[in-house]
N, C-alpha and C positions, 0 to 999 in steps of 0.2 A: 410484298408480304414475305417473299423468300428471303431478303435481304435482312428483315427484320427476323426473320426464326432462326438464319444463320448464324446473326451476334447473338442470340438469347441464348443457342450453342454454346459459343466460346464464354458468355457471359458463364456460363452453369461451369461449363470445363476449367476456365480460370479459377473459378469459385473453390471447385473441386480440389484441385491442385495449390492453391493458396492451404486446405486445410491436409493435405497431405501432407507436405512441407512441413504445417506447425506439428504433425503427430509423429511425425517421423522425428523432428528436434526431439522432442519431448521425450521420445523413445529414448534416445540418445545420451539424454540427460539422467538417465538411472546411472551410467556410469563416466560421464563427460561434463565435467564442472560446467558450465557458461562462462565465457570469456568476460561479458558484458552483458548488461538488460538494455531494453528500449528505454526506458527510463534513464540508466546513466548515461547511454549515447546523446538523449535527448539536451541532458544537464551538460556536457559537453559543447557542443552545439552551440548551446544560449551563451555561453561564456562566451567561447570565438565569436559568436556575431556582436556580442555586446565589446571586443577587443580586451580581454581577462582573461589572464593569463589562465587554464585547466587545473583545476582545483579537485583530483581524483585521488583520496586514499582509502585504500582495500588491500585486505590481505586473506587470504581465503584459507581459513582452518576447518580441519578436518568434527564432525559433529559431537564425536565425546573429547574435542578440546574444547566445546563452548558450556560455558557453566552451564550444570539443571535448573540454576537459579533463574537464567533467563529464560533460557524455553517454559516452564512456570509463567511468569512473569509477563510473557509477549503472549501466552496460550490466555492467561487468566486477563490480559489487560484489551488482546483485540481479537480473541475468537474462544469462549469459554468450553464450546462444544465441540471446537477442531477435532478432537480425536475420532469423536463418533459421526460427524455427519460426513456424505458423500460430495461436501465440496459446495454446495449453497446451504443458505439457510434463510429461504423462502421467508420466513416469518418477521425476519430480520431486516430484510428488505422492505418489507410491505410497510413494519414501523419507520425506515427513516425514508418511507415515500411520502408519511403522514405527517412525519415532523416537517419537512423542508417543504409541503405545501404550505402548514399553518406558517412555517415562518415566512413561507412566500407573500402571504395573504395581511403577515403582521406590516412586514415592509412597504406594502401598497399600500395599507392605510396610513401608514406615517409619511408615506409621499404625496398621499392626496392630502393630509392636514399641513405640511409642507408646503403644499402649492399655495394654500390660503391666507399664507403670510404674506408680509411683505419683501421683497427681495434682500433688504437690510437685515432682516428679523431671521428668514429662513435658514436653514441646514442643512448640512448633504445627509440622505438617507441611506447608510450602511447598505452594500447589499445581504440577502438574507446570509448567514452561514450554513453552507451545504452537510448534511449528516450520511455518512454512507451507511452501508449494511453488511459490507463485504466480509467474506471470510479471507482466513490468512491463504488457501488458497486462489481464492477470486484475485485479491491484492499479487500475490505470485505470477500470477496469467498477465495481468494491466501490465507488471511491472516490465516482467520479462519482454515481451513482443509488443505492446500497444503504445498508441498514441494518450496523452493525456484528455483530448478532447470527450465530452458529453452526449453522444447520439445514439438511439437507439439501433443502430446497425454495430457500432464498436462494441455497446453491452452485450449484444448479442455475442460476438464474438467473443466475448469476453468469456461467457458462459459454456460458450462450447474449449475451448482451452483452460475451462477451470474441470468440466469433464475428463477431459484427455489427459489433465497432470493425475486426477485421483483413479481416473485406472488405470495408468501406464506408471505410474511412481511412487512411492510406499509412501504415510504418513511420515516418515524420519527423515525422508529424502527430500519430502517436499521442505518441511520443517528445515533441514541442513543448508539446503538453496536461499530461500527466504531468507535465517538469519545471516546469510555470507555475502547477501547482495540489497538489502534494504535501506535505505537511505536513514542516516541518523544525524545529519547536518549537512554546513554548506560544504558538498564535496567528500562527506564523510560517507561512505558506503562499508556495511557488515557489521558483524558482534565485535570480531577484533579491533580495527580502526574504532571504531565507537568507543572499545575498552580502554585503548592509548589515549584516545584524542581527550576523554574527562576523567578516567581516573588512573593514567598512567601505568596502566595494568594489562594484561593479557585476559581473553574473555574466557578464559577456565577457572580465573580465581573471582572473578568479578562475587560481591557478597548481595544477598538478597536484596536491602537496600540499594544500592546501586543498580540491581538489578532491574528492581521495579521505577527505579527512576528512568530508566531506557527504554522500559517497555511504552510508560506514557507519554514522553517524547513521541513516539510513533506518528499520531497522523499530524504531526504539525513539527516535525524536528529540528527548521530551520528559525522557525518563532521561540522554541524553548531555548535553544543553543543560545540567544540573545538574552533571555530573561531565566537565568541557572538558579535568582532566589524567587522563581515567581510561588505564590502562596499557593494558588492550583496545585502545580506540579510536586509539592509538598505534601499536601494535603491526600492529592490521590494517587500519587506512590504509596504512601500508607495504605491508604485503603487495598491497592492490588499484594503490597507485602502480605497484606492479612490475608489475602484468598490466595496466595500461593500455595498453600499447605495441604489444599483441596486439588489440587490441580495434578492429574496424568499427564508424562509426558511420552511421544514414543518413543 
């Protein structure tokens, strides 16, 4: 039994010190750009092991070089409330825990009607499409330091690092981070690189439209990047251009 209270010791002390480290980063990062996130190391990574050749462009501008059109645009298209909430949004959550069950549920039944064909006749069953709830800090926390994987021990973490950026880092700071290191294609990371890579521009002059076309790219930006006339991303760029006008930014 001593044996076992000893590691549940170090387990706790590891633990401990694991989240020291992330608050002391964090600390750090009020006035220490990040070099890199977990996310682009990760992207790196898969390239070398796939033998491709590192497909990294970023260029890190300062936060009144990035148009207001996009902080608009990224606030109104993936977190409408950024400004005011404390970094979750509980409520936000709960609904895409009820979508991605029903879609769980829609999936299993078209896999059981599936089954009941004939091997000729049958089709591969989609898996469900997963809806997050995250805010643009939660997404900051995942990006910065975490793995991509799904487990309720990494959400955990997740949450306590989305704590830690909102009270150790100002809304403008978190905001400045985010749009300088967020992924906008293959290889494409930030506002600026985003701004070159499709409209040949710097991300200070970037114009509403374009703007809102970046913003909705967001959770899929390696699928848009492939399909620049898809109708979606037409249609609800519009719609976010229209709610820009409503939108605080810090």
């Amino acid at each position: 039994m001593k044996g076992v209270g000893r590691w549940l010791v170090l387990a706790v002390l590891a633990t401990l010190g694991l989240q020291l480290y992330f608050v002391l980063h964090i600390a750090a990062l009020a006035v220490v750009n990040p070099g890199s996130t977990a996310f682009q190391r990760s992207e790196a990574w898969a390239q070398l092991r796939d033998k491709q050749a590192i497909r990294w462009r970023q260029a890190w501008v300062p936060y009144d070089q990035i148009s207001d059109h996009l902080k608009r645009a990224v606030i109104a298209s993936e977190d409408a409330d950024f400004i005011h909430h404390g970094g979750v949004e509980w409520e936000a959550i709960e609904k895409a825990r009820l979508r991605n069950a029903q879609a769980e549920e829609r999936a299993a039944r078209k896999l059981a009607a599936s089954s009941k064909k004939t091997p000729a006749s049958a089709t591969p069953v989609p898996n469900p499409k997963v809806v997050g709830g995250s805010t643009i800090t939660q997404q900051l926390a995942k990006n910065l330091f975490l793995s991509g994987e799904r487990t309720l021990l990494r959400k955990g973490q997740e949450l306590v690092l989305t704590f830690a950026l909102e009270q150790l880092l100002s809304k403008r700071r978190i905001m400045e981070i985010y749009l300088n290191s967020v992924e906008w294609g293959d290889g494409v990371f930030g506002a600026e690189a985003a701004a070159q890579h499709y409209f040949r521009k710097p991300a200070a002059r970037l114009t509403p439209g374009e703007a809102a076309r970046l913003a909705v790219m967001l959770p899929r930006p390696k699928y848009f990047e492939k399909l620049p006339q898809s109708g979606y991303l037409a249609n609800r760029s519009a719609t976010i251009a229209a709610r820009m006008g409503q939108v605080a930014v810090p």
